[in-house]
N, C-alpha and C positions, 0 to 999 in steps of 0.2 A: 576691354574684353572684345576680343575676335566675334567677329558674326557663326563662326564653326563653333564656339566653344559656349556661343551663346544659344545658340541651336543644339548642342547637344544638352546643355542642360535645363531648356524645356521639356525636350525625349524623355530625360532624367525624371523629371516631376511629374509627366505625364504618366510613366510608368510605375511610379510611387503608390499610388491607391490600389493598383492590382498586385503589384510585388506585397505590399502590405496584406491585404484581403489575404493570397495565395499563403504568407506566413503564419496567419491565423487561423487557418485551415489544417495546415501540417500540425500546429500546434496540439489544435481541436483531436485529430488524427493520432497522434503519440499519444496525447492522455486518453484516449479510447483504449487504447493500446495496450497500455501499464497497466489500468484500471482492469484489463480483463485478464492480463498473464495477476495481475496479483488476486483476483477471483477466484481466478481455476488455481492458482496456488494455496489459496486457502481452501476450496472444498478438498482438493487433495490430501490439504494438512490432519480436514475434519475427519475424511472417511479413513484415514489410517489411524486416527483418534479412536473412530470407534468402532474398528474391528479389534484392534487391542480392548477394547471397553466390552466388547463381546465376549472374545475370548476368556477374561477373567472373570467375565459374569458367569460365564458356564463352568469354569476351575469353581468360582464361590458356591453355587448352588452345590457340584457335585460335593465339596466338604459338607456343606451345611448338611444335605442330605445324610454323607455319613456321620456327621455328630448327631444326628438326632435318630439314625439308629440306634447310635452306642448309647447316647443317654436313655434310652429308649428302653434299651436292655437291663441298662444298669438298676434302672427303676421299677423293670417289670411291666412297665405301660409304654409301649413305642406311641402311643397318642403324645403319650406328655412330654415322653421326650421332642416329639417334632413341638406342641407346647415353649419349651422351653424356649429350645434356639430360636423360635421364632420370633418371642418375645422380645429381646433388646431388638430384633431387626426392625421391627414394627415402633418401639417406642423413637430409634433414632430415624424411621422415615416420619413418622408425624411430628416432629422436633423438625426435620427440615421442612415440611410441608406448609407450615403454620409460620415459621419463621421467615419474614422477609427479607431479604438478600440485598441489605438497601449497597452494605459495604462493595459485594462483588459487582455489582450496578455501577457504583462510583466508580472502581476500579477501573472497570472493563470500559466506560464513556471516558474515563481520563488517559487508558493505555490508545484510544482510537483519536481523539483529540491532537495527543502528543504526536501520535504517528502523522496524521493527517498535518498536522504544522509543519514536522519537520520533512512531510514532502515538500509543501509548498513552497520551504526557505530554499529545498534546493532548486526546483525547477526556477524559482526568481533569481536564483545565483546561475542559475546554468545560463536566461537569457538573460541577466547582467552582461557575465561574459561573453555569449556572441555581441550582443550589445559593443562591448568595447571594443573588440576583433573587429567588426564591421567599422566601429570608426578610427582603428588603429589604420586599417586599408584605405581607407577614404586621406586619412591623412599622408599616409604614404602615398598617393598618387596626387593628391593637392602641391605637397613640398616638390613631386618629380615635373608636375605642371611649370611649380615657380621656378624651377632650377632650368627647364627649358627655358620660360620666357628673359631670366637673366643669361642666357647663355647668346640667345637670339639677342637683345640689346646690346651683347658687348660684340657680339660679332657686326650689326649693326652702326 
């Protein structure tokens, strides 16, 4: 090994711990990044969730309103008509209220799990592959080193 080639790759190592640092940083950087476009993707997702969830809440009331006129009329008592419809409304919120939701719980920790994993497999596949790029290039200039120094010998 030449004193040139042996000098350049102490430069090499020397620069090693901050080219590193510097890739951890970027790294650090893009998943701030993703973490926050997938954020505002999701409140975006909620608040269009529930303005639709508004708007049929105000379609629901205004039916229910007019069913409990009509039943209202029909009965001769508009108390008992509003009575009535209210009633199944009421017995299926206390039915949800008292019922714990252990199923939707699991669901919902195992839909964010799964998601959460299958980020992970890919960002470790994405630096697999620079990973191997970077030493595909290292090798590529290792093999163009060795093909000078045999070219230098044989002209030698």
């Amino acid at each position: 090994m030449s004193p040139e080639e042996f000098d350049s790759l102490i430069n090499n190592l020397k620069k090693l711990p901050g080219e590193f640092k510097a890739l951890v940083e970027k790294r650090i950087e893009l998943f701030a990044l993703e973490m926050g476009e997938r954020i505002s993707g999701l409140i975006a997702h909620v608040m269009y969730r529930l303005t639709g969830i508004l708007f049929l809440s105000v379609g629901l009331i205004l039916i229910l309103f007019a069913a409990s006129k009509l039943v209202g009329e029909l009965l001769g008592n508009e108390g008992l008509g509003f009575i009535l419809v209210a009633l199944p409304i009421i017995i299926i919120g206390i039915m949800f209220f008292l019922r714990r939701p252990r199923s939707m719980v699991r669901a919902t920790r195992d839909k964010m799990l799964q998601q959460f994993m299958t980020d992970m497999e890919e960002q470790l596949s994405q630096l697999e592959d620079n990973e191997q790029d970077g030493r595909d290039t290292r090798e590529e200039r290792s093999s163009g080193h060795q093909a000078g120094r045999e070219s230098q010998k044989q002209n030698e």
